[in-house]
N, C-alpha and C positions, 0 to 999 in steps of 0.2 A: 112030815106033811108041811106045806108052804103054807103061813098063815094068812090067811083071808085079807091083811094090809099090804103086804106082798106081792100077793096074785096082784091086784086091784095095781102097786107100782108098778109090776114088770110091763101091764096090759097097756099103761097109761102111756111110760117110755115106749113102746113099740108103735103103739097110737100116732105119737108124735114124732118119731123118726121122718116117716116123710115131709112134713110139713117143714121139719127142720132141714134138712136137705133142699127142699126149694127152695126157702129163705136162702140154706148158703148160694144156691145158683143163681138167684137173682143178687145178691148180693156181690157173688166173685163175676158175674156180667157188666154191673153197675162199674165195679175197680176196672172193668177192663176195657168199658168205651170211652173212648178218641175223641174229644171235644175240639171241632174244629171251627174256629171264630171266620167266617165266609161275608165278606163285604158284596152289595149289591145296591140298587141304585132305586130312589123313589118311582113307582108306578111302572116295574121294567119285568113283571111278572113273566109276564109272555117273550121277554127275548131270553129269560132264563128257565122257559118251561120245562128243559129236560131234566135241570137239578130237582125242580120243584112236584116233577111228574115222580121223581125217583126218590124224594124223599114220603111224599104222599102214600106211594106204594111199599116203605119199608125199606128200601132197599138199602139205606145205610146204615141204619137200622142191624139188616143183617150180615155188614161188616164191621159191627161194633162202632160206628163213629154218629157222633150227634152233631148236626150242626147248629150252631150260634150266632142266625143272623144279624149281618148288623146292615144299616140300611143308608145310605148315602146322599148328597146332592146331585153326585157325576161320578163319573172315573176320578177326573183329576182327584174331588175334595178324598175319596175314600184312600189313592195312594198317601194323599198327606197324613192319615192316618196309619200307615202301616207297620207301624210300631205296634199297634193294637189289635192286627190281623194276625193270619196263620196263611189267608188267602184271599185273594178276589176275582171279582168276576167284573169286566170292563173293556173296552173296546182297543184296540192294539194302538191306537193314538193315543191317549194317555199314556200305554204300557214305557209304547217307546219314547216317548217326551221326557217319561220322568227318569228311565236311564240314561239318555240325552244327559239330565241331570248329573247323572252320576250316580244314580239308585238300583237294584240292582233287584231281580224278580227270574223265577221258573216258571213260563206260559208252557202247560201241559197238553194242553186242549185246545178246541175254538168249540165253543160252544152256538154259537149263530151268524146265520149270512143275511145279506139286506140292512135292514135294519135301519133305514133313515128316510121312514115318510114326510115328505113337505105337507100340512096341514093349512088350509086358507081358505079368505072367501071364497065364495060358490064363481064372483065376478072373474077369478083366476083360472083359466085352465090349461096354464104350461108354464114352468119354471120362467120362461122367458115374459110373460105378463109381469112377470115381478121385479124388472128393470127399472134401479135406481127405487125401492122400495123396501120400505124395512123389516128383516123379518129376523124372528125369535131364532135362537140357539141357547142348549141348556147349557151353554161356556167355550169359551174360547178355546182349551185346554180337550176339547171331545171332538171324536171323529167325525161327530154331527156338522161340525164348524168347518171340519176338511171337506167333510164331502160340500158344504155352501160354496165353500172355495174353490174347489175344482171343476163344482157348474161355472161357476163365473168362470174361473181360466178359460176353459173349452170353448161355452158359449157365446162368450166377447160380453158380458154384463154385469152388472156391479148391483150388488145390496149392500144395505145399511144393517149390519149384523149388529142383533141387538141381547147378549143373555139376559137370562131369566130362567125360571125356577119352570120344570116343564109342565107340573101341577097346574103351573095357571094360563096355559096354551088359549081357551077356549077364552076366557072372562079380557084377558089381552087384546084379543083379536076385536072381542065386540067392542071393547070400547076407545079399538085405536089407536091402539099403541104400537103394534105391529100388523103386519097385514098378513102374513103368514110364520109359519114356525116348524123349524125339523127337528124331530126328536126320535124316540122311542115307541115299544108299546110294552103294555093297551094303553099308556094315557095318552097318545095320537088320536087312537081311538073312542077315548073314553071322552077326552075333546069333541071329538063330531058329534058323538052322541048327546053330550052338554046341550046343543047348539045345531040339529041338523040342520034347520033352515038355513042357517049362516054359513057354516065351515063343510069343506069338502076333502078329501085325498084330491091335494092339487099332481104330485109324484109319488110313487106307493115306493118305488127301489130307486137303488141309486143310479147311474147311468155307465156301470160296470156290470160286467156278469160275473155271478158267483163272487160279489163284493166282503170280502172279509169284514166282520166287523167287532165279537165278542170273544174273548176267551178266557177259559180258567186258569190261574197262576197261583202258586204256593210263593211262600217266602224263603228264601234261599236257606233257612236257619231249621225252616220246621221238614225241608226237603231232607237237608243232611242229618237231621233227630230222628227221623220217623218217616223213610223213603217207604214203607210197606201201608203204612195209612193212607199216603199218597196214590197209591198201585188203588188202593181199595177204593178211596175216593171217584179216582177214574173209570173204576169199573161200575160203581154202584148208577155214575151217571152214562153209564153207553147204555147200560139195560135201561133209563130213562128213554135215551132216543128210540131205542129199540121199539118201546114199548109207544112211543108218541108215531112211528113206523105203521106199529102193527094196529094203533086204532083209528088213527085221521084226525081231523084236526074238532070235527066236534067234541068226541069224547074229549082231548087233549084243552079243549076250552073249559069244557066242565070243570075238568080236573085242577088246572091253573082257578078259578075259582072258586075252587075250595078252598086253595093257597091261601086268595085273599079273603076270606070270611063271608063273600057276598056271591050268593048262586044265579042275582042278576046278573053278575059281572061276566057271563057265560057270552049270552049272545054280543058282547065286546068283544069279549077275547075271539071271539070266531070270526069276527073282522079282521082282529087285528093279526091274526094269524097269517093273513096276505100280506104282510111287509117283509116275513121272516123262514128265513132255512134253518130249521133247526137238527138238521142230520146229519151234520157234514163234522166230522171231528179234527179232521186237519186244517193248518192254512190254507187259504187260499193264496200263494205268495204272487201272482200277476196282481192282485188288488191289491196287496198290503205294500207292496213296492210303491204301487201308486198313490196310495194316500200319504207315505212319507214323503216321497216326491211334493205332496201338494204342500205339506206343511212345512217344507224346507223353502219352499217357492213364496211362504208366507211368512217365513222369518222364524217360526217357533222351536226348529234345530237351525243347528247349522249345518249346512249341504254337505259335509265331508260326511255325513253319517251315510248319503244316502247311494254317494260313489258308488258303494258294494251295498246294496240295502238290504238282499239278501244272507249277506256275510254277516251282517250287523247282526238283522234277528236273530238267526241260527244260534249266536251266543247263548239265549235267552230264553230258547224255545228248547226243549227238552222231551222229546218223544217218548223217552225210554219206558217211564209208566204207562203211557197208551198201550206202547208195545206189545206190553207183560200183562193190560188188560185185556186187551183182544184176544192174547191167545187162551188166556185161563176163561175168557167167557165161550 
């Protein structure tokens, strides 16, 4: 007969099997998620809502990868950090400037269209009131600054472009330092709301249709490491759109919201949801032609890139994960 110390171990070891078995699955889960360091840009929640809709919901989650935001001035400042990424999210003028450069990136995605509200006094009501007057851009080096540019080329009008940090859009304007400014959202929006009496949506889009403006890019290093994180990556964010598809744009304001910690910041984002496409997963190559064109036409490449400007991206641009998430989703 099994003595009574016995019974009481065997009962205890069986007790604790399972609990020990969870440990290990949380444990061999923990060894086996993908920590992906994802650069993104101050106050730009809403032109990134489908990563943030798809992380809020799990969905990297349950491809094993964590992301590791880090948070930026623009495009430009975050590629000069790209020694310390794995990825970023940024508008295709930076992308291609900085392999202009000679730097060297896999744009997987486009994650958003539009994208470059003019913000200004109420006195403004068309781009062309703002002849020969100054207005903000969050850098010389962002598509925001092309698209200024390309009003002017078009329009026959000149601004005094002036960067600055797009955080301080609203506090700038009142006190006259600029008279308008194109940026992003929600802080476009978060701006008017600063300040309705004062500032308006002077242009909510650019004056392209289906204007390219944002997309995802891995680093050429963590592509060739871990091509299957990548596949994951881009599927966790298509069921993002999917899902910003299947609710509209209120819920999808909510939810961007919750991103940033504040559940006021809802009825913004539902503003500022009118500057941006966020469904569209490919280029748009008629727009993105164009705004190389404008940035070559303002000196920031050199025009030889822009010959074949489609030829150029192509390099750069790399479908094949899209591909491979479409069809497994």
């Amino acid at each position: 007969m099994p003595t009574r110390r016995k019974v009481i171990k065997t009962l205890g070891a069986v007790a604790a099997a399972p609990a020990i078995a969870t440990l290990g699955t949380i444990h061999a889960r923990a060894q086996g998620t993908k920590v992906v360091r994802l650069a993104d840009q101050s106050g730009s929640e809403v032109d990134y809502a489908a990563v943030w809709v798809a992380e809020l919901n799990g969905e990297y989650e349950k491809e094993g990868i964590k992301i590791d935001r880090k948070t930026y001035a623009n495009g430009p400042s975050a590629l000069l950090d790209i020694n310390n990424l794995d990825a970023v999210m940024a508008a295709i003028v930076p992308f291609m400037q900085y392999v202009a450069r000679g730097g060297d990136i896999r744009i997987v995605m486009s994650v958003t269209k539009g994208n470059a509200p003019i913000v200004g006094r109420k006195q403004y009501k068309s781009v062309k009131d703002l002849n020969g007057k100054k207005v903000g851009t969050p850098g010389i080096g962002t598509i925001h600054d092309a698209v200024l540019g390309y009003i002017q080329q078009t329009e026959n009008i000149k601004f005094e472009h002036v960067p600055a940090k797009i955080t301080d859009v609203a506090v700038m304007i009142q006190k006259g330092e600029v008279e308008a400014f194109i940026g992003w959202e929600p802080a476009s929006a978060a701006a008017i709301a600063q300040a309705p009496d004062v500032l308006h949506y002077i242009q909510r889009l650019p004056p392209v249709p289906n204007s390219e403006s944002l997309q995802l890019a891995f680093t050429p290093g963590f592509v060739k490491s871990d091509p299957e994180t990548v596949t994951k990556f881009v599927r966790a964010t298509l069921r993002g759109i999917e899902w910003i598809k299947a609710n509209g744009n209120e819920k999808t304001a909510e939810m961007v919201a919750r991103k940033m910690n504040d559940p006021k910041a809802a009825k913004v984002n539902l503003d500022a949801l009118g500057s941006v496409d966020l469904t569209k997963p490919r280029l748009d190559m008629p727009s993105t032609k164009l705004w190389l064109s404008t940035i070559a036409k303002q000196g920031k490449i050199d025009d030889t890139f822009v010959k074949d400007a489609e030829g150029w991206v192509n390099k750069y641009l790399d479908y094949s994960f899209l591909d491979k998430a479409e069809k497994s989703l």
